[in-house]
MIDOSE-1310 file (N, C-alpha, C; in nm, 2 decimals, decimal comma, always signed):
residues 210
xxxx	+0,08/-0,12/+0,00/+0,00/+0,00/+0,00/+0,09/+0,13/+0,00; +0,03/+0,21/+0,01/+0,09/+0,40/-0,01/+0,07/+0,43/+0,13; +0,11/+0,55/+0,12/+0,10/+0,64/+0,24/-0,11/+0,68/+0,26; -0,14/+0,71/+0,15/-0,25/+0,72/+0,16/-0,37/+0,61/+0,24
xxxx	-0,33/+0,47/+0,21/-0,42/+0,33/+0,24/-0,49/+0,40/+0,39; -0,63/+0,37/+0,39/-0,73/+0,36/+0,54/-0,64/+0,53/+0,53; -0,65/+0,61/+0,46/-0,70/+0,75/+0,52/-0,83/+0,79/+0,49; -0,90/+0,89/+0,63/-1,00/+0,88/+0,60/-1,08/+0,98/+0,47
xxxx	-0,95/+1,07/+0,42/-1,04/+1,16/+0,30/-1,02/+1,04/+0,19; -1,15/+1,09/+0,08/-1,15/+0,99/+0,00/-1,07/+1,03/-0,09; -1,05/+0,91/-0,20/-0,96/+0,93/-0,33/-0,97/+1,10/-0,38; -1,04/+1,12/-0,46/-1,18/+1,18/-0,48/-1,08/+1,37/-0,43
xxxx	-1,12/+1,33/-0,26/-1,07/+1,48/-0,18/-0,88/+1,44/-0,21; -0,86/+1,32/-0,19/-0,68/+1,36/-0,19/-0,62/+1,45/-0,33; -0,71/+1,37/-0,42/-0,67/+1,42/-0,53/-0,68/+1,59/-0,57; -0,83/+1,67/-0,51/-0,85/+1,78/-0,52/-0,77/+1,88/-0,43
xxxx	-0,68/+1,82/-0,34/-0,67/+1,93/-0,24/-0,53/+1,89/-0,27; -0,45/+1,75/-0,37/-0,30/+1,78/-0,40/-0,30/+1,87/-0,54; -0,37/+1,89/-0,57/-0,42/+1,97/-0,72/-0,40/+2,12/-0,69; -0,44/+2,15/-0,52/-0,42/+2,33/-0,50/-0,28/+2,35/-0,47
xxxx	-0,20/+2,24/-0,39/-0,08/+2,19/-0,37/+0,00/+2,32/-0,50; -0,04/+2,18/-0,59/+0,04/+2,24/-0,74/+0,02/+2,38/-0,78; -0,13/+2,46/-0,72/-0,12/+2,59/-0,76/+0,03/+2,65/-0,67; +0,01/+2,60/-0,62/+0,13/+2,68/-0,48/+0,05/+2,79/-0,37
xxxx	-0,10/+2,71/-0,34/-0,17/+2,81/-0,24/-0,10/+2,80/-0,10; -0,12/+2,87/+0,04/-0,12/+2,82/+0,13/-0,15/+2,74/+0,17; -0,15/+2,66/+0,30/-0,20/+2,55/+0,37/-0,33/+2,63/+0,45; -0,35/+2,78/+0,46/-0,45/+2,77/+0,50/-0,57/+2,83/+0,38
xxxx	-0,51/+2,88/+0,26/-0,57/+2,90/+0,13/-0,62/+2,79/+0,08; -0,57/+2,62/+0,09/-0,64/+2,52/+0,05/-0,72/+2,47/+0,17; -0,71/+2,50/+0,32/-0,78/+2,45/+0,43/-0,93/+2,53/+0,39; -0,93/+2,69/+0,36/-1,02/+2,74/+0,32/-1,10/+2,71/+0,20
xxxx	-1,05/+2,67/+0,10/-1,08/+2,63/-0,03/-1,16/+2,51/+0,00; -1,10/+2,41/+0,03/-1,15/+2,24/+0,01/-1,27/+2,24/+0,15; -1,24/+2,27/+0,26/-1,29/+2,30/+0,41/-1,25/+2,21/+0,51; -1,15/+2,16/+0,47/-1,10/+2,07/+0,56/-1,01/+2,12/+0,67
xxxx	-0,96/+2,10/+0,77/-0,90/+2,15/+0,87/-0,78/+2,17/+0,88; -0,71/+2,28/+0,92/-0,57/+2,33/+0,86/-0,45/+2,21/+0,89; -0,50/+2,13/+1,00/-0,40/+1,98/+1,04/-0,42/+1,94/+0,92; -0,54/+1,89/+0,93/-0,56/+1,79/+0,81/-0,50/+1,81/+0,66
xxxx	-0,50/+1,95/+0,64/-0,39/+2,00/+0,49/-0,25/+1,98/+0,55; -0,22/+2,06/+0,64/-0,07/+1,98/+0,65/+0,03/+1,82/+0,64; -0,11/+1,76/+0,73/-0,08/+1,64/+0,76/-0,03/+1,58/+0,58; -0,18/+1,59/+0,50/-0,15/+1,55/+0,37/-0,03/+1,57/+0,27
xxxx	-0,04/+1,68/+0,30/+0,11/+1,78/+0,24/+0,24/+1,70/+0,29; +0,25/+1,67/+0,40/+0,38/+1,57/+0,42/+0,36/+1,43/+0,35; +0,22/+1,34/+0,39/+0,18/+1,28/+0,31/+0,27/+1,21/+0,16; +0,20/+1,38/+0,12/+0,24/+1,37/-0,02/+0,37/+1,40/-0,05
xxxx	+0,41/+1,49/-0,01/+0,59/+1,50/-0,03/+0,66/+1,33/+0,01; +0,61/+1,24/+0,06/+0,69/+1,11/+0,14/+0,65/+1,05/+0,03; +0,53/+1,06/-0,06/+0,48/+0,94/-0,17/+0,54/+0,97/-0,33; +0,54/+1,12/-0,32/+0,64/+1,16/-0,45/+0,80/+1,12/-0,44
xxxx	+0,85/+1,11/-0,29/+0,97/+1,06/-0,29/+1,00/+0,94/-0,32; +0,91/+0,84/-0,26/+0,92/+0,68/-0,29/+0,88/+0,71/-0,45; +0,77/+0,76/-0,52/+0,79/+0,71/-0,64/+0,92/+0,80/-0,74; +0,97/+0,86/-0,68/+1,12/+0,95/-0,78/+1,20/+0,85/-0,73
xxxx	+1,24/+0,76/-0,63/+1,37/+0,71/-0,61/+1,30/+0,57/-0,70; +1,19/+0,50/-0,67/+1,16/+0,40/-0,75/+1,19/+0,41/-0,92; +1,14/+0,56/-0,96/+1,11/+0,56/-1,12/+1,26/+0,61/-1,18; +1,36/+0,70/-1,08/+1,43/+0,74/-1,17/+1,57/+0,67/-1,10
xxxx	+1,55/+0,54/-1,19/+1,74/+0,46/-1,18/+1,77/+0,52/-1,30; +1,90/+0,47/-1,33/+1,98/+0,44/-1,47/+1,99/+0,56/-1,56; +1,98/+0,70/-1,51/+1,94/+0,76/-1,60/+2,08/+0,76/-1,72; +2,04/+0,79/-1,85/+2,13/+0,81/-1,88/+2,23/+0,92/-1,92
xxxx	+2,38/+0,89/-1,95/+2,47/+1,05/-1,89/+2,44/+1,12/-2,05; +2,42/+1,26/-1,99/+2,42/+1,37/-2,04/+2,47/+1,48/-2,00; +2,42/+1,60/-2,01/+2,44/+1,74/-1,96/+2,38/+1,81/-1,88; +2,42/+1,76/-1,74/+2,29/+1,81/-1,60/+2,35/+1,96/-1,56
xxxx	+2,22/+2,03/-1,60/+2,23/+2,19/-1,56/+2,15/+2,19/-1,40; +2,25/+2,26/-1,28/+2,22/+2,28/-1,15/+2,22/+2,41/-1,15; +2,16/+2,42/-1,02/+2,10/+2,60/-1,00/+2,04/+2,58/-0,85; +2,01/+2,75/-0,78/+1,89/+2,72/-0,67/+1,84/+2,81/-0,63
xxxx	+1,73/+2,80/-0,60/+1,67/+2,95/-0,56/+1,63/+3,00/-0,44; +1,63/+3,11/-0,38/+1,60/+3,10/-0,29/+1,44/+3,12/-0,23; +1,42/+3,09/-0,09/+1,25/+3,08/-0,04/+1,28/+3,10/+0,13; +1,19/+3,10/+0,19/+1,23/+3,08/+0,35/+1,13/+2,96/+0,41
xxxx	+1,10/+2,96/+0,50/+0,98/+2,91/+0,59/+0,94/+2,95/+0,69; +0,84/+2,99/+0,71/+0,79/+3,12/+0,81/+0,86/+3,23/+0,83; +0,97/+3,25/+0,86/+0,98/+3,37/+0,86/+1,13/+3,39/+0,79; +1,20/+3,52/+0,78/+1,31/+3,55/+0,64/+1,45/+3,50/+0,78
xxxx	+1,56/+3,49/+0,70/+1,69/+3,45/+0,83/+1,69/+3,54/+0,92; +1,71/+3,64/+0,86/+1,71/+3,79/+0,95/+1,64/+3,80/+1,12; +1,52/+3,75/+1,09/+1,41/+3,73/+1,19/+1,40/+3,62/+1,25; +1,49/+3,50/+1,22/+1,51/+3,36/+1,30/+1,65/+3,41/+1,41
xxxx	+1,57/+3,37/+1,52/+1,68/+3,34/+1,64/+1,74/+3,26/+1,68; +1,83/+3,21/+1,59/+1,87/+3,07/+1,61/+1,99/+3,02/+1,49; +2,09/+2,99/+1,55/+2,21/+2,92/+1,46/+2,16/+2,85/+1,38; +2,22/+2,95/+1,26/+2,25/+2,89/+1,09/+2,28/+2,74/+1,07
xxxx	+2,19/+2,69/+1,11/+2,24/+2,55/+1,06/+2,14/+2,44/+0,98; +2,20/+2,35/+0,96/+2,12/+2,26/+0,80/+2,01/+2,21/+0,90; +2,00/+2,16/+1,00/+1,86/+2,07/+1,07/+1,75/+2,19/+1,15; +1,77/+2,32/+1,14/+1,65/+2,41/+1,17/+1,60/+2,44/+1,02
xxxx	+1,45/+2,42/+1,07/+1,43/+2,43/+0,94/+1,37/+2,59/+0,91; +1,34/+2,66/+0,99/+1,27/+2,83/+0,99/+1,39/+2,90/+0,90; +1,34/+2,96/+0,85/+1,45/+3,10/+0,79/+1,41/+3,04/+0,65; +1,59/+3,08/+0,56/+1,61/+3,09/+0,42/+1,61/+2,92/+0,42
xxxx	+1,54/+2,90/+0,33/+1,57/+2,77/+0,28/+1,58/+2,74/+0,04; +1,68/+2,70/+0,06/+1,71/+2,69/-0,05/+1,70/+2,57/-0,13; +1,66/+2,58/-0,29/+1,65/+2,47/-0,33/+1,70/+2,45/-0,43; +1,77/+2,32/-0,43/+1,91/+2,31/-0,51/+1,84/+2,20/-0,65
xxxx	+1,82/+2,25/-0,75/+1,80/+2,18/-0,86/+1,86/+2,11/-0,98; +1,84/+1,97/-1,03/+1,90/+1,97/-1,12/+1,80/+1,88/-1,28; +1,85/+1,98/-1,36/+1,75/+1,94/-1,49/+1,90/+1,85/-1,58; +1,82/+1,78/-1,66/+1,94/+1,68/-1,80/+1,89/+1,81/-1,90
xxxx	+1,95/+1,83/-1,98/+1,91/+1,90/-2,07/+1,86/+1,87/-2,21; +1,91/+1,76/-2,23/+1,89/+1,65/-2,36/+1,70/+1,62/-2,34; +1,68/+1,57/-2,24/+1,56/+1,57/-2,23/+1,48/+1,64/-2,13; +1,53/+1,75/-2,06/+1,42/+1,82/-1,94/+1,38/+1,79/-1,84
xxxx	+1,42/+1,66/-1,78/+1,42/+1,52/-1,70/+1,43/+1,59/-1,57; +1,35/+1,64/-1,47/+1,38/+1,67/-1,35/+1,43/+1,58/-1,25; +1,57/+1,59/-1,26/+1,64/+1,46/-1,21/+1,66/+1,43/-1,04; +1,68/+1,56/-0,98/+1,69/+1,53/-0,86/+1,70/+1,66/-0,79
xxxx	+1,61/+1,68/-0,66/+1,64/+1,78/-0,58/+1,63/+1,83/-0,45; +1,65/+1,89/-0,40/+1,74/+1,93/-0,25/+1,70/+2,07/-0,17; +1,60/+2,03/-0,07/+1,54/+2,14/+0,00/+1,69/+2,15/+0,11; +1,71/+2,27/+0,15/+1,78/+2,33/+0,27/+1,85/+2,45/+0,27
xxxx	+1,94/+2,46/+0,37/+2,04/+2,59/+0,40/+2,12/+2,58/+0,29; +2,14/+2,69/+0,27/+2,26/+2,73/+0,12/+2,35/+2,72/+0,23; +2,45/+2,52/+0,23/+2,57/+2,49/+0,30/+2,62/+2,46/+0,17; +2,67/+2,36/+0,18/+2,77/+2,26/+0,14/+2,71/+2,14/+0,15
xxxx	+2,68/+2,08/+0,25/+2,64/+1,97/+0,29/+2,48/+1,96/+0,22; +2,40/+2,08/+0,21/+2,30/+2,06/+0,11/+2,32/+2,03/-0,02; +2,41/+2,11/-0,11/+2,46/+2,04/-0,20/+2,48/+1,92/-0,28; +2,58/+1,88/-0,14/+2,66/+1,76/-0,14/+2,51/+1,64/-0,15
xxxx	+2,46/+1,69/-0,09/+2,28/+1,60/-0,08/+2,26/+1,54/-0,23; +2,25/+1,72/-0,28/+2,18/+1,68/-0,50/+2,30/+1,58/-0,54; +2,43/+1,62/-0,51/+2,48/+1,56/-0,59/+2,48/+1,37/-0,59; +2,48/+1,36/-0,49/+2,50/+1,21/-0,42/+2,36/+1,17/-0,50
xxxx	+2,27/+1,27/-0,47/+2,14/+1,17/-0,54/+2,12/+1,17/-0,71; +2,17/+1,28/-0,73/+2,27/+1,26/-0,91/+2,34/+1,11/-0,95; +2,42/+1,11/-0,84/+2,53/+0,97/-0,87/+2,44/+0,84/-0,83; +2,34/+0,87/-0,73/+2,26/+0,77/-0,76/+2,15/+0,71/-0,87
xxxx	+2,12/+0,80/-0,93/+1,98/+0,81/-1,02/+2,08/+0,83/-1,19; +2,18/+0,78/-1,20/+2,25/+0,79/-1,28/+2,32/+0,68/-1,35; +2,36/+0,65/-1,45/+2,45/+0,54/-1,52/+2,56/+0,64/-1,48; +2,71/+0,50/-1,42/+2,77/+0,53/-1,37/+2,90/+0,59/-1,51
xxxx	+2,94/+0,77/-1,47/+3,02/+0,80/-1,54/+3,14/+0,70/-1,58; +3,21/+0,69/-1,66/+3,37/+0,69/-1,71/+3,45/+0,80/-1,81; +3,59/+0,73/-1,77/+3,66/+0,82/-1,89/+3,66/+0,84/-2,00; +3,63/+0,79/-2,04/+3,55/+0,76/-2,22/+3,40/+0,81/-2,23
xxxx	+3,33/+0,75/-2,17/+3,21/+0,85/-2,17/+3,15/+0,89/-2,02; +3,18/+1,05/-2,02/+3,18/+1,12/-1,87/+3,03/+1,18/-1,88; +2,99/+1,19/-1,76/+2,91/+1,28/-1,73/+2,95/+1,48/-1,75; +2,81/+1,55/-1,79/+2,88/+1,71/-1,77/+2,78/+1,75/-1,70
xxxx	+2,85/+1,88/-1,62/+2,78/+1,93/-1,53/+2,81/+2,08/-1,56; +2,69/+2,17/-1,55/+2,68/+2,32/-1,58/+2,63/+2,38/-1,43; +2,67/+2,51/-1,43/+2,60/+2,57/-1,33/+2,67/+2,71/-1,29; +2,62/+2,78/-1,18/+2,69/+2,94/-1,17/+2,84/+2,93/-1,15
xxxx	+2,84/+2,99/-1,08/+3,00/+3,01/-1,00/+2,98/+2,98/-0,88; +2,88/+2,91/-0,79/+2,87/+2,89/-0,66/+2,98/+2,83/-0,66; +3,05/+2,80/-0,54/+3,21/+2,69/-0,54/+3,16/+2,59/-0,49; +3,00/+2,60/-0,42/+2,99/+2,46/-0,31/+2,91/+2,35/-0,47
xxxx	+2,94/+2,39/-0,57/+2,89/+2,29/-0,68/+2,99/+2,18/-0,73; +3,13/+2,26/-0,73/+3,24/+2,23/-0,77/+3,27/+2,12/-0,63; +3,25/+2,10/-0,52/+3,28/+2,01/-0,42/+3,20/+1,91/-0,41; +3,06/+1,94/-0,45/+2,94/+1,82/-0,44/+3,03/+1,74/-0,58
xxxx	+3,04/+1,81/-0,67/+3,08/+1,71/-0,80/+3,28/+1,59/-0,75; +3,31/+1,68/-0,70/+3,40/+1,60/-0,69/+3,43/+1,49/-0,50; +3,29/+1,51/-0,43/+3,25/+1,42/-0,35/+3,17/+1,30/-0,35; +3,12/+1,30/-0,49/+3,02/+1,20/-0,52/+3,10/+1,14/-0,63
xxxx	+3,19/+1,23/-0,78/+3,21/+1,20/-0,88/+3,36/+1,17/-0,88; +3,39/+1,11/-0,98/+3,54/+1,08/-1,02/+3,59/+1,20/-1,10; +3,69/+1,24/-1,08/+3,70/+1,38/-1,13/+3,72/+1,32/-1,29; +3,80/+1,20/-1,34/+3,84/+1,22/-1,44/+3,71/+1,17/-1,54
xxxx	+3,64/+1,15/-1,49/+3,49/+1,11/-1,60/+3,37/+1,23/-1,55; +3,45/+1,34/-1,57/+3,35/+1,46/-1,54/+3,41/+1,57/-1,63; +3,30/+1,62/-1,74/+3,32/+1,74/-1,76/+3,21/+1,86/-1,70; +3,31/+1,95/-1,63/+3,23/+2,06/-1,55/+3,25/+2,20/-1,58
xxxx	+3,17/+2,32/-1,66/+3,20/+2,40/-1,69/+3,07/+2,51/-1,62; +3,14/+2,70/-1,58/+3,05/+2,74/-1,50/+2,97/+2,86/-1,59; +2,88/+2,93/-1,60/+2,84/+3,10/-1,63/+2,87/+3,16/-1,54; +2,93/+3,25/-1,56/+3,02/+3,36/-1,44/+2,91/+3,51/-1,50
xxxx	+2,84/+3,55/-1,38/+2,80/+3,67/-1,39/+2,90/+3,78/-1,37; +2,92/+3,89/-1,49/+2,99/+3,97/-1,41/+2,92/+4,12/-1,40; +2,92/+4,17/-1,28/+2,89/+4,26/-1,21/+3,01/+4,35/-1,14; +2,91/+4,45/-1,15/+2,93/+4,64/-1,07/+2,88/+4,63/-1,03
xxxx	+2,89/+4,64/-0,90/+2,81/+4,70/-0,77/+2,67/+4,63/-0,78; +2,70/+4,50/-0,78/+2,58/+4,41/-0,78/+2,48/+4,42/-0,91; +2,54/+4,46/-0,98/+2,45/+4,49/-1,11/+2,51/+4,40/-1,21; +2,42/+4,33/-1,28/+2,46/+4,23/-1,37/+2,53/+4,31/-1,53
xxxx	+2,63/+4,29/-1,57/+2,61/+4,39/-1,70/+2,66/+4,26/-1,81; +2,67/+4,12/-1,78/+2,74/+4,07/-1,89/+2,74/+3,89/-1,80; +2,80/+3,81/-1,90/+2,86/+3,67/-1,82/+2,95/+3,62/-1,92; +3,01/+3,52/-1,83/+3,10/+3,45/-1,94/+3,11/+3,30/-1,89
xxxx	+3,18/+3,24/-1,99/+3,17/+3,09/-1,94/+3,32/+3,06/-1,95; +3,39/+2,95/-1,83/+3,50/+2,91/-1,79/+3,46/+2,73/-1,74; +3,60/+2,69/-1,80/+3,59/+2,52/-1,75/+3,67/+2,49/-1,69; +3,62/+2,41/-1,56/+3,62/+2,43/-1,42/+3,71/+2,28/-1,44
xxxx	+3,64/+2,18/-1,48/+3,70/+2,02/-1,50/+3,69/+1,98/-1,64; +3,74/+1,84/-1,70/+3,79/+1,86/-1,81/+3,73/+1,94/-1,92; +3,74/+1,91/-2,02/+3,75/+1,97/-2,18/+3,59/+2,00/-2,17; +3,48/+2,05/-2,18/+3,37/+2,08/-2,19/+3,41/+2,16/-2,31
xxxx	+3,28/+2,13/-2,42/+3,28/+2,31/-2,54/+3,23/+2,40/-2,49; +3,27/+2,54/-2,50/+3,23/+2,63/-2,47/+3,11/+2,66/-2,50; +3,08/+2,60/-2,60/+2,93/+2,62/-2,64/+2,83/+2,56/-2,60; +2,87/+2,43/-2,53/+2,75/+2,37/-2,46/+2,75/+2,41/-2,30
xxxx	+2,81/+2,52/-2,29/+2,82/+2,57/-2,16/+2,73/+2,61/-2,12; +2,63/+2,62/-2,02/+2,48/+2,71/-2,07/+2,40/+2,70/-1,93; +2,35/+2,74/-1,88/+2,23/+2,68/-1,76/+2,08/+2,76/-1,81; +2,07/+2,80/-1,95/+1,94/+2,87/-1,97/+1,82/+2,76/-1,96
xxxx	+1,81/+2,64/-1,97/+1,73/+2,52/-1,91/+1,66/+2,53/-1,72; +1,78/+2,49/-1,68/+1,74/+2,57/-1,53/+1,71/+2,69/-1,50; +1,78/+2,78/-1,59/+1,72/+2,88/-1,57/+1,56/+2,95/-1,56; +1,55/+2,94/-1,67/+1,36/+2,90/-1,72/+1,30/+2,83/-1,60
xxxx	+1,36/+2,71/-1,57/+1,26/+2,62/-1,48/+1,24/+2,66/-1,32; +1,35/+2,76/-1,28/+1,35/+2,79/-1,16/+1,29/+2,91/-1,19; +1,28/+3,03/-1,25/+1,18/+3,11/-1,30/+1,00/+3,04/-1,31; +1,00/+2,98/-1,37/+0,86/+2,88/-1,40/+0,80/+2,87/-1,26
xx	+0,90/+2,80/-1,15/+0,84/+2,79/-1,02/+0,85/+2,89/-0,94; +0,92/+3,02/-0,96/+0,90/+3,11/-0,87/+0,78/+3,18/-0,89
């Protein structure tokens, strides 16, 4: 059985109230909506986050290697860091929380992703589940990895990956005074072409969800 088996909303309501889910309403905008009780929306909402995870680790083995564009954006949880009292760290979950994404580009394959603190150790998370959900690189035929200039990208790849069956190249924004006026691209790990250098795929997609 699922997470769902002997609950008591029917098919019927699970389906309608993971449907508002997808708008991106509140928990108490769909408690209001459907009329069910603000528990009872949350409760499902975990629910369902536990049943989409079993079916992503079930559905996506073997993928095969291509050109995974990573990115992340940022979001908080109740309230912004500023206004949390409490040490920056990965297991509180209030404040900034960041989400670390990664798309294939060949096919748009939302391959794997990573709620938390903009650490390292969240990172290190996507990447590990990359090397899991993946046909395993070699030197003859490597995996490629694109993404900003964050540095904590450059460590997840070579904590999970073999450096020599990885090509990894970054988009470097360059800025004045925080102002974007240009970017360029630079390769980070082996021979990548400059022209398949690119994160405009993630880009799009983390736009789409914001």
């Amino acid at each position: 059985g699922t997470v769902f088996y002997r609950k008591r909303l029917s098919k019927k309501e699970i389906i309608n109230v993971s449907k508002q889910f997808v708008e991106k309403s509140s928990f108490r905008g769909v408690a209001r909506v459907t009329g069910h009780h603000l528990d009872t929306i949350r409760n499902l909402a975990s629910d369902v986050a536990q049943h989409c995870e079993a079916v992503n680790n079930f559905l996506l083995q073997d993928v095969k290697l291509g050109t995974h564009e990573i990115d992340e954006f940022w979001s908080f949880v109740k309230k912004k860091q500023k206004n949390v009292e409490c040490k920056y760290t990965k297991d509180y979950e209030q404040g900034d929380a960041y989400s670390y994404l990664d798309i294939k580009r060949e096919t748009d394959l939302f391959t794997a992703f990573v709620v938390g603190k903009w650490i390292q150790e969240t990172c290190n998370e996507l990447y590990e589940l990359i090397s899991q959900r993946t046909q395993q690189p070699t030197y003859y035929q490597k995996i490629n990895f694109c993404t900003d200039c964050n540095k904590q990208n450059e460590n997840g790849i070579l904590e999970n990956f073999n450096k020599d069956c990885v090509n990894y190249g970054q988009v470097v924004k360059d800025k004045i005074d925080q102002i974007i006026y240009g970017t360029h691209r630079r390769k980070v790990i082996g021979n990548l072409d400059y022209s398949k250098i690119s994160i405009a795929h993630i880009d799009g997609f983390c736009s789409a969800l914001r």
